[in-house]
Residue frames relative to the residue before (quaternion, step in Angstrom):
aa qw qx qy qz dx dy dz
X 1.0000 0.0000 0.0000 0.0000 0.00 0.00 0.00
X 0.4946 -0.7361 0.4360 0.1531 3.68 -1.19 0.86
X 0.2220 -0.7198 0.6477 0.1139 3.55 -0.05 1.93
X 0.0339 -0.6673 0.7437 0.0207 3.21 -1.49 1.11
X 0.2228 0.7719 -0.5953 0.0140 4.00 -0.93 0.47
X 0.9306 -0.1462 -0.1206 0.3132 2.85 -0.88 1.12
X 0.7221 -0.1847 0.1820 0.6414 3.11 1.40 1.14
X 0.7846 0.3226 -0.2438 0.4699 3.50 0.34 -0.41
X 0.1634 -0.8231 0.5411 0.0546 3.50 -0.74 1.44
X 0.4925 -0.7801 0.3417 0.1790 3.24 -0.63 1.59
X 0.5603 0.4673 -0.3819 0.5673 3.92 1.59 -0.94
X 0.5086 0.5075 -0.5685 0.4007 3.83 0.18 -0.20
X 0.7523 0.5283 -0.2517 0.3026 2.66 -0.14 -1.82
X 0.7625 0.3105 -0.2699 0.4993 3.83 0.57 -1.03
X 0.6017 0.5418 -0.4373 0.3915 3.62 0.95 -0.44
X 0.4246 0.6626 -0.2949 0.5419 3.68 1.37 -0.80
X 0.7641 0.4784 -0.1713 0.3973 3.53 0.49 -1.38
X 0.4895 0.6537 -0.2353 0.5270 3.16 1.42 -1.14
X 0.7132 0.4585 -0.1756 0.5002 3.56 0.29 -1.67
X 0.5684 0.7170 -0.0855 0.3943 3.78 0.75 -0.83
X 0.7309 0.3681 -0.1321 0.5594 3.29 0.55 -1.72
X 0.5921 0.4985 -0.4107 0.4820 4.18 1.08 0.05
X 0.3852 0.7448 -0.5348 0.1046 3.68 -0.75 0.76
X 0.7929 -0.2325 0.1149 0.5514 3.79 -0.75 0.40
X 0.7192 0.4626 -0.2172 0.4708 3.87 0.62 -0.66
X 0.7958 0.0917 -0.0393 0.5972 3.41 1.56 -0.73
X 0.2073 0.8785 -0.4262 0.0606 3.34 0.35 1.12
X 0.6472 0.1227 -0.1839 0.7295 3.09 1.45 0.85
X 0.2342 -0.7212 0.6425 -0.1100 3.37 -1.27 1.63
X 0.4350 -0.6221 0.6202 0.1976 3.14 -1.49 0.01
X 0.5694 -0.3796 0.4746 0.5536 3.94 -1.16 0.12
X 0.8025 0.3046 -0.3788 0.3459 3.50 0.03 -1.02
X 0.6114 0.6012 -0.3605 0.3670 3.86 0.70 -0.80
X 0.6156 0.4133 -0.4370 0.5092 3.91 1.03 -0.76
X 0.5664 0.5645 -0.4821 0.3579 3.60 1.02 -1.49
X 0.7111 0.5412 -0.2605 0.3655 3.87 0.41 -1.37
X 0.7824 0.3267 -0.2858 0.4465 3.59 0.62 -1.24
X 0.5536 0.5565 -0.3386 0.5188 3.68 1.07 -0.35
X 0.4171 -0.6745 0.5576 0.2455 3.67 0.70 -0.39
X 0.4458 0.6423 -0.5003 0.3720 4.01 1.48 0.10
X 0.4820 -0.4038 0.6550 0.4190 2.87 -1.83 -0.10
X 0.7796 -0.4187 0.3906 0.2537 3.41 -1.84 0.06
X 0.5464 0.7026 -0.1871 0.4157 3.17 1.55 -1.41
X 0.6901 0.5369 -0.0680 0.4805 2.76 0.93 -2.34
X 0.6360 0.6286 -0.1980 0.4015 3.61 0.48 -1.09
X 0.6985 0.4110 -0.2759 0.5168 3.04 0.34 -1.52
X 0.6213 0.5612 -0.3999 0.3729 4.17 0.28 -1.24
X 0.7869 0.2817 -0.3092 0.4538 3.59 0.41 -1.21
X 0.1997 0.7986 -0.3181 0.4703 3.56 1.04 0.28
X 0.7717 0.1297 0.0715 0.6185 3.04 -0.32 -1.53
X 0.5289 0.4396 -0.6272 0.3656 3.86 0.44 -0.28
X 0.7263 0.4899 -0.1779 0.4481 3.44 0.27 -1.92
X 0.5627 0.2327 -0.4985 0.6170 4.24 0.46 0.29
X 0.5547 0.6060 -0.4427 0.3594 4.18 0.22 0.09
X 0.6845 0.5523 -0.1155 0.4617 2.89 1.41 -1.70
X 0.5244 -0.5742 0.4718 0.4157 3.50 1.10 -1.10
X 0.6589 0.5123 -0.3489 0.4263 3.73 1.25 -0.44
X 0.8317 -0.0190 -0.1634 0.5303 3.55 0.59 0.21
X 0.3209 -0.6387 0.6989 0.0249 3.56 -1.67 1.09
X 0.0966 0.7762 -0.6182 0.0770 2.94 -1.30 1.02
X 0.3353 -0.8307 0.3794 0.2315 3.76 -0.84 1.22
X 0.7899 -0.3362 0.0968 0.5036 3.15 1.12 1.30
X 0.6362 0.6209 0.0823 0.4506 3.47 1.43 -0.90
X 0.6738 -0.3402 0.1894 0.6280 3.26 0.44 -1.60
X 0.4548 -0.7066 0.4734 0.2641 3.79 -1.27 0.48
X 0.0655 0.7831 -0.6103 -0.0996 3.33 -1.51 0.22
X 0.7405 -0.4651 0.3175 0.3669 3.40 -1.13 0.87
X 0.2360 -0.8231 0.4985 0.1354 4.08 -0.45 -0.13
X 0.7143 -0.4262 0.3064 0.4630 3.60 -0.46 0.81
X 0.7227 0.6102 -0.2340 0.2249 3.72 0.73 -1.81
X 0.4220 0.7298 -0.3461 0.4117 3.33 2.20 -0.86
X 0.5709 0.4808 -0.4130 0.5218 3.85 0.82 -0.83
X 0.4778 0.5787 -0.5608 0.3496 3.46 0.28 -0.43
X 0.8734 0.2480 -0.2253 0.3535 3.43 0.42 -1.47
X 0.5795 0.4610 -0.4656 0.4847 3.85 0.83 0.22
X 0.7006 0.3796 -0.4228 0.4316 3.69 0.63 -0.52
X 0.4045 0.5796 -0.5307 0.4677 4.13 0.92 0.44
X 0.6690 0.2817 -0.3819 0.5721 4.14 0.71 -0.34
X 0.6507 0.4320 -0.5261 0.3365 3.75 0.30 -0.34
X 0.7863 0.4549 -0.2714 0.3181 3.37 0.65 -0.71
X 0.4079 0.7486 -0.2992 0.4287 3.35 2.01 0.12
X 0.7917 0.1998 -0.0339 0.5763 3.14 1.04 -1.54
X 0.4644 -0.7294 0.4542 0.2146 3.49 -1.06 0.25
X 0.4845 0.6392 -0.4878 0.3446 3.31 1.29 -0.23
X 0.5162 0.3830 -0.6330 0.4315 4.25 0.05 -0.70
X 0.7233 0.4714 -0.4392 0.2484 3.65 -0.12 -1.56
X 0.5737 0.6286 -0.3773 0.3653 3.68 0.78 -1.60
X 0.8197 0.4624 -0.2373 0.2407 3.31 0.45 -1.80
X 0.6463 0.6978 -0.2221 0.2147 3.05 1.18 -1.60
X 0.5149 0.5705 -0.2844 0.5731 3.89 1.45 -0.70
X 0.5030 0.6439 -0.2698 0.5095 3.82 1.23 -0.79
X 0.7375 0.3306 -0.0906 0.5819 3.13 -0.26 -1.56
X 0.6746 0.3534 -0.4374 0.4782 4.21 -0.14 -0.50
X 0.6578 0.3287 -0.3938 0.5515 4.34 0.41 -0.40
X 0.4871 0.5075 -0.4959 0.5091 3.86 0.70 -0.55
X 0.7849 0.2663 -0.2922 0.4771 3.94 -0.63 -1.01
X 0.7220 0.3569 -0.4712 0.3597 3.86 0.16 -0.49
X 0.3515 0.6217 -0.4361 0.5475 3.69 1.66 0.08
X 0.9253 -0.1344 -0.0024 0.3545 3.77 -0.47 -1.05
X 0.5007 -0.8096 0.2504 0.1765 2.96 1.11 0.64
X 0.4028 0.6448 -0.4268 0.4896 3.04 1.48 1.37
X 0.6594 -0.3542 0.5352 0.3914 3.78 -1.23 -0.04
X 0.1306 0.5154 -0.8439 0.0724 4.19 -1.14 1.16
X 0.0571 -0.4965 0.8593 -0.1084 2.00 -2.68 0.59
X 0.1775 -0.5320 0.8275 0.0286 3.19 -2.35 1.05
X 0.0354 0.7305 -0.6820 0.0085 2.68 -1.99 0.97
X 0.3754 -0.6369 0.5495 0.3891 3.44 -1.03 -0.03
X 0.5144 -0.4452 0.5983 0.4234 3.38 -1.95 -0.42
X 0.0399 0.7862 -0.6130 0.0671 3.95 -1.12 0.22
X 0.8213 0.2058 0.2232 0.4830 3.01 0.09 0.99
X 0.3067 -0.6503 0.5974 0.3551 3.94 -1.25 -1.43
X 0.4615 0.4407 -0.5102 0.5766 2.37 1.46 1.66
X 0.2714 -0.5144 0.6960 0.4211 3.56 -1.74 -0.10
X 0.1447 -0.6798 0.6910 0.1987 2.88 -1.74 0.10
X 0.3065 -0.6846 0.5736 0.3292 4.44 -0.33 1.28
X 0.1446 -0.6990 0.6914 0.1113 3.15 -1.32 0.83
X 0.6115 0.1120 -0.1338 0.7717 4.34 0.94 -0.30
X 0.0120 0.7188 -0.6866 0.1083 2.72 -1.83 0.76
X 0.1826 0.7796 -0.5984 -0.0281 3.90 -0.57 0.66
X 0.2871 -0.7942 0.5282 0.0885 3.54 -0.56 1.27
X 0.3583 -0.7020 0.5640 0.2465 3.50 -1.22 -0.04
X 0.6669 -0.0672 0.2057 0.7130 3.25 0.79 -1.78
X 0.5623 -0.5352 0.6020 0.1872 3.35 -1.74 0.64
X 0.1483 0.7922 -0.5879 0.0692 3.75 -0.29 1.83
X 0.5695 0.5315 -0.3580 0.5148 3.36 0.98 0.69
X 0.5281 -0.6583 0.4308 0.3196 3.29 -1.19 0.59
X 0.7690 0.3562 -0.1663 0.5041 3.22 1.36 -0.77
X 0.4208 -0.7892 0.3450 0.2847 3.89 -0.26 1.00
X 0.1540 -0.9117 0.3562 0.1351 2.86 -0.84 0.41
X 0.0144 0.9224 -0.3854 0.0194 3.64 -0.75 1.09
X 0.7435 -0.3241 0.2454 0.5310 3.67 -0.98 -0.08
X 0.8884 -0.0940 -0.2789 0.3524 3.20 -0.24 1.80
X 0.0145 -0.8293 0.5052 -0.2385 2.81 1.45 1.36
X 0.0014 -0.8402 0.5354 0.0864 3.92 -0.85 0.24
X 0.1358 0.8177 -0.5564 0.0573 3.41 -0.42 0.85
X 0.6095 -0.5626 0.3140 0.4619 3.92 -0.83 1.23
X 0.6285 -0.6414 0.4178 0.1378 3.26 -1.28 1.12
X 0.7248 0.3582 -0.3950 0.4362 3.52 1.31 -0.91
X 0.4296 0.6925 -0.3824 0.4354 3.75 0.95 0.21
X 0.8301 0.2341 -0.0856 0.4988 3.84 0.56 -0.59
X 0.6065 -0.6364 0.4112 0.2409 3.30 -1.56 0.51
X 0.6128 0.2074 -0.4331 0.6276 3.32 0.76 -0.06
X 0.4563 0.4920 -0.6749 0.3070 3.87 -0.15 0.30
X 0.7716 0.4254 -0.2488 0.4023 3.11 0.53 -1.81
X 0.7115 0.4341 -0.4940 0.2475 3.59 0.64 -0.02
X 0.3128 0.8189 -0.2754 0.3946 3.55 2.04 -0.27
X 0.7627 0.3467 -0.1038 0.5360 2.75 0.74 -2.02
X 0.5612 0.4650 -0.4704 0.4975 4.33 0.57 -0.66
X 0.8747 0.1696 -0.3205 0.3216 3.79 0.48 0.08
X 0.2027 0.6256 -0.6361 0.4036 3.52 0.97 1.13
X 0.4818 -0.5044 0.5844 0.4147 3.21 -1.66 0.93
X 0.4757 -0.7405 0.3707 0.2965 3.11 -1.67 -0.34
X 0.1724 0.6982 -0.5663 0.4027 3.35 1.47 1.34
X 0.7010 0.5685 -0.0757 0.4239 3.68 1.40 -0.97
X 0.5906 0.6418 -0.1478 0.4663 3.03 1.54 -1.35
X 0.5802 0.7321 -0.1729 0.3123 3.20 1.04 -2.38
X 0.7531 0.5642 -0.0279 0.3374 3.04 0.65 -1.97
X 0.5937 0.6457 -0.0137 0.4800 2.78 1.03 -1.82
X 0.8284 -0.0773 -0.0601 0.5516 3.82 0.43 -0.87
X 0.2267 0.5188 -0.5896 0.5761 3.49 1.19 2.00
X 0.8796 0.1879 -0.1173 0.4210 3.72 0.09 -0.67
X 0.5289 0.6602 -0.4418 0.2988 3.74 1.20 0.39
X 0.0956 -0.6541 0.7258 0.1901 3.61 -1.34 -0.11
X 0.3582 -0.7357 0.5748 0.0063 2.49 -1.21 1.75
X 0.0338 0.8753 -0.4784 -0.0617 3.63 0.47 1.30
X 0.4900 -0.5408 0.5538 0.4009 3.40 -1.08 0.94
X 0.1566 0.7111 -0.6851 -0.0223 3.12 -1.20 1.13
X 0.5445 0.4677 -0.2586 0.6465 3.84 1.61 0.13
X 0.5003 -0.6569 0.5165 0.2266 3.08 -1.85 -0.50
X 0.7005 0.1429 -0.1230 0.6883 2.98 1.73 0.80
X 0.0162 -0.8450 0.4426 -0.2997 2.85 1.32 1.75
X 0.3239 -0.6768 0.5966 0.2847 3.84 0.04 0.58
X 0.2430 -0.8461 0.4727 0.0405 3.98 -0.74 1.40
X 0.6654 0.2314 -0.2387 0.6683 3.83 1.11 -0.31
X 0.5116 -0.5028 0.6285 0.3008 3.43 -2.16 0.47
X 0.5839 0.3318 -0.5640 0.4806 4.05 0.39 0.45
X 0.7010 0.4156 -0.4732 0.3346 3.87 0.16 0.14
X 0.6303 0.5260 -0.3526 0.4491 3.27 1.67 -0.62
X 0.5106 0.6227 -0.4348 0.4029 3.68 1.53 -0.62
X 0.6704 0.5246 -0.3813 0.3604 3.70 1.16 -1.71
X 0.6534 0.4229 -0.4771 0.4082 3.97 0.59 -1.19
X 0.5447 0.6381 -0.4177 0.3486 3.53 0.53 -1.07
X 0.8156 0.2517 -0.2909 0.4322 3.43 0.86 -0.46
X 0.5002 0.5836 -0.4422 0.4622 3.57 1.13 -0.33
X 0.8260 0.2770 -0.3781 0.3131 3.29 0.65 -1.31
X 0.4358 0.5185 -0.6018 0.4232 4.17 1.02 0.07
X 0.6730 0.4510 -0.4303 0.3982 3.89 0.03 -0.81
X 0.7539 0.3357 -0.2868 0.4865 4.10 0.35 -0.72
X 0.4865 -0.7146 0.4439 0.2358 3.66 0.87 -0.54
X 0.7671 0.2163 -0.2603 0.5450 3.29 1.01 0.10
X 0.2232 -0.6547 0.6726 0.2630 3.95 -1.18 -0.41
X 0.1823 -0.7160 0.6735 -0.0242 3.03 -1.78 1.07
X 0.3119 0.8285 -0.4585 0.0779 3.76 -0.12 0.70
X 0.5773 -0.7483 0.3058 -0.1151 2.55 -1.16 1.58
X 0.6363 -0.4580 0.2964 0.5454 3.63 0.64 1.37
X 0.3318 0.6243 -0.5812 0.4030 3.71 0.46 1.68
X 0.5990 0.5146 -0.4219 0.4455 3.53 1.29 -0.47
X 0.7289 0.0466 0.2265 0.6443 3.28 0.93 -1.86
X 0.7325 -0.4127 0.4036 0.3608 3.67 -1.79 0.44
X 0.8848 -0.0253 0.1108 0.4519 3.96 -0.18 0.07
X 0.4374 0.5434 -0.5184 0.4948 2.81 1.26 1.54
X 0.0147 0.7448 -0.6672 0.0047 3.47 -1.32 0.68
X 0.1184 0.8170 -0.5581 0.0838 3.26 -0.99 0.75
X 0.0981 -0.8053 0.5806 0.0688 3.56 -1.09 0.92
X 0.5039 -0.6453 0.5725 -0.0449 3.71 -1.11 1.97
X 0.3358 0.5612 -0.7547 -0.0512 3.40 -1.11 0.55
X 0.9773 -0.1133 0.1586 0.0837 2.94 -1.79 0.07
X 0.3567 0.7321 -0.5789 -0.0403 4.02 -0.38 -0.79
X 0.3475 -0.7784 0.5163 -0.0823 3.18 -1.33 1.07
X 0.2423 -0.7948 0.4672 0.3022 3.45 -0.60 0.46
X 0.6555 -0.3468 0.3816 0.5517 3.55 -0.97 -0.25
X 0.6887 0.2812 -0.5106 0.4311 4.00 0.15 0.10
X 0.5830 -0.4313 0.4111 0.5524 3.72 0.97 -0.26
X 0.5606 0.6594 -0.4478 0.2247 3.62 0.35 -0.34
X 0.3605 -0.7237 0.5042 0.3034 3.98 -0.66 0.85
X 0.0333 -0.7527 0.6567 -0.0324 3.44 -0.48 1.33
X 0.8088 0.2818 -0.0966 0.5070 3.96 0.85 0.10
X 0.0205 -0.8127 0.5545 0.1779 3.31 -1.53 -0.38
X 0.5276 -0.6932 0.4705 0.1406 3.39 -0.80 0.57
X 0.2939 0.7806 -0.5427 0.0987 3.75 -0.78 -0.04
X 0.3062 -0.6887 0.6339 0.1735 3.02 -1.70 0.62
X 0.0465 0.8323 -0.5441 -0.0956 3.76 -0.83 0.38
X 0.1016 -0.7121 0.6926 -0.0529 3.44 -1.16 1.15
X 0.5300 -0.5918 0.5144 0.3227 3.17 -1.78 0.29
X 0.6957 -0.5616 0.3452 0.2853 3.52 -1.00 0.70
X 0.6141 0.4675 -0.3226 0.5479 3.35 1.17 -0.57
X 0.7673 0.3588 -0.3376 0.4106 3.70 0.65 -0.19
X 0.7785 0.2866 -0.0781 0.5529 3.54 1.00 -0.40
X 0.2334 -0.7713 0.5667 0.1717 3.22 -0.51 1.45
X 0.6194 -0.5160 0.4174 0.4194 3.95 -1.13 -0.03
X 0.6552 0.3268 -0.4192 0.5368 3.61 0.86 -0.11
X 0.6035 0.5575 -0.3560 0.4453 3.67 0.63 -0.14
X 0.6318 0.4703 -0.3618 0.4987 3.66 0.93 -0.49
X 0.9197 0.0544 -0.2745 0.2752 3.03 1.28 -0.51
X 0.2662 0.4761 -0.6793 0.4910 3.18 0.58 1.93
X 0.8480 0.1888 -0.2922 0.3999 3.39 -0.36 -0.52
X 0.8772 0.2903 -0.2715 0.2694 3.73 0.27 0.33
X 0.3666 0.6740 -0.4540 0.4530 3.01 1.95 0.07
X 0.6895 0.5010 -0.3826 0.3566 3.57 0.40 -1.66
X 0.7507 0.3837 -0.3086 0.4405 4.10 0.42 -0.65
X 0.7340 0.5328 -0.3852 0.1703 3.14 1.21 -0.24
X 0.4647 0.5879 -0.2637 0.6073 3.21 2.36 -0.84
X 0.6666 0.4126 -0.4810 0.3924 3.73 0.69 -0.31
X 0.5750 0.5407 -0.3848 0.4785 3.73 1.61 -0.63
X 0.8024 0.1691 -0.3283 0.4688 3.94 0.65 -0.08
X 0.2080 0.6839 -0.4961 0.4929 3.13 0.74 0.72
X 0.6505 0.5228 0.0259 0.5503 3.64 0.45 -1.82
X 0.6188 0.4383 -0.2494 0.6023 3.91 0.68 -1.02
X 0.7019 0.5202 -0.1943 0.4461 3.71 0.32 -1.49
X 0.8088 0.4036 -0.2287 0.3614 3.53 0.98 -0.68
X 0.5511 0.5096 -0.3136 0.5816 3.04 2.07 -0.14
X 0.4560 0.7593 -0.2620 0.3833 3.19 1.07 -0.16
X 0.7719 0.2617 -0.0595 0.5763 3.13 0.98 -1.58
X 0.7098 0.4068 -0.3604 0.4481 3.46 0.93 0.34
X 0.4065 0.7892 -0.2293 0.3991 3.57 1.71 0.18
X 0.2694 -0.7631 0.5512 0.2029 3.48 0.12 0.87
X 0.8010 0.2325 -0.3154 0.4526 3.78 -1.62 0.86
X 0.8315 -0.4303 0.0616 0.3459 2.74 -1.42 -0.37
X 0.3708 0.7700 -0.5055 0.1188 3.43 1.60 -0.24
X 0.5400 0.6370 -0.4075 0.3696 4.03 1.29 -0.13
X 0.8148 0.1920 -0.1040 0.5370 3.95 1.14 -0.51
X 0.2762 0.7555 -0.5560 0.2094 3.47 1.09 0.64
X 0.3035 -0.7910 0.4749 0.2383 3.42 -0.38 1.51
C-alpha cells in the first residue's frame, strides 16, 4: 500500500531509488543486489522491478536486470527544459580548442555536482566521464565553487553532515578547512584543486551566473598534473576561463525561459 505524508510519496521515492542504485560499477544486478543496494526487502524489490521492466526502463533475462535505453528519456526531459547545457556547450568547444585541456559545466544536486556539457580532450581519470556523471561536491572545483556560494542556512548543514572521504592525495580532511577554502574561494572567485578528487588531476572552477546574479553553475578546466603546474593553471587558464563564463552569463541573460534560474 502507498505511504503518502505530507506530500511526499514513499513508492516514488524507492522506485527512483531502484532506478538509481544502477551505475557504471553496477550495471546489472540481481533480485537480491537491487533488494540489498536499495535497502528493500525482496518482496518490495521485486514489484518496482517488474513495474519499471512494464514501464520500459529496465529489461531483464529472467535472472538479472539492467537499466534500458528509455532511462534517457528521464534526464534528457531537464536538458531540454533549460537552455543552459545547449547555451554552454559552443563555450566550452572554443574554450578547449583555446587551451587544449578537457572543460566542463555542472550543476549542484544535492552534495553532488551533476556535468550537464562537457568537451573532453583526453581521458585523465580512471573513471570516464559523461553527461551526468556525479562525483561528491567537496572534492572538485566546480563543486567547491557551487558550494562557496550557497547561503549559509544551506552551507551550515551541508558541512554538519559530510564525510570528507579521502578520495585523492591531498584530500582536504576536516569541515573547518573545507569551511576556510569555501571562503577564500567565494572572496577570489574562482577554485583551484589539487589532485583531491583523484591522483593527477587538477582543475580550476569559476563561477556562472544568471541574469539576477545568482550562481546556477560552474565552469572548469581539467588537466593532468604532470602538465599543469598550480601556478600555471592559474595564468594560463584562469584568464580564458572567466572570459568563457563571462560569455555563458551573457547568453544567459539574453535567453528566453528558464535558462535565467536554472538552479
Amino acid at each position: 500500500m502507498e505511504s503518502e505524508t505530507g506530500g511526499y510519496v514513499q513508492s516514488l521515492a524507492r522506485g527512483l531509488a531502484v532506478i538509481r542504485a544502477f551505475d557504471e560499477s553496477r550495471p546489472e544486478m540481481t533480485l537480491s543486489e537491487v533488494a540489498r543496494t536499495t535497502d528493500l526487502s525482496r518482496a518490495a524489490a521485486r514489484r518496482f522491478l517488474h513495474t519499471l521492466a512494464q514501464l520500459g526502463y529496465v529489461w531483464s533475462d529472467g535472472r538479472v536486470f539492467t537499466l534500458t535505453p528509455r532511462v534517457l528519456e528521464l534526464g534528457f526531459a531537464y536538458l531540454s527544459s533549460v537552455s543552459l547545457p545547449e547555451i554552454a556547450q559552443p563555450h566550452l568547444e572554443r574554450l578547449v580548442s583555446q587551451v587544449h585541456e578537457s572543460a566542463s559545466v555542472s550543476v549542484l544536486d544535492g552534495d553532488d555536482i551533476v556535468y550537464i556539457a562537457r568537451v573532453p580532450t583526453s581521458r585523465i581519470m580512471t573513471v570516464s566521464i559523461n553527461i551526468g556523471t556525479r562525483f561528491p561536491a567537496y572534492a572538485t572545483s566546480m563543486g567547491r565553487v557551487l558550494l562557496a556560494n550557497l547561503p549559509a542556512d544551506e552551507l551550515d548543514p551541508f558541512l554538519s553532515r559530510v564525510r570528507l572521504d579521502p578520495l585523492g592525495p591531498h584530500t582536504l580532511s576536516s569541515p573547518d578547512e573545507l569551511r576556510q577554502e569555501l571562503a577564500r574561494i567565494r572572496e577570489r572567485g574562482f577554485a583551484l584543486v589539487d589532485q583531491e578528487l583523484e591522483a593527477g588531476l587538477r582543475s580550476i572552477a569559476a563561477p556562472v551566473r544568471n541574469r539576477a546574479g545568482r550562481v546556477i553553475a560552474a565552469a572548469n578546466i581539467s588537466s593532468h598534473a604532470s602538465r599543469t603546474t598550480g601556478a600555471e593553471a592559474r595564468e594560463n587558464l584562469l584568464p580564458p576561463l572567466l572570459e568563457t563564463t563571462a560569455n555563458i552569463e551573457a547568453d544567459l541573460r539574453v535567453a528566453p525561459g528558464s535558462a535565467a534560474s536554472t538552479p
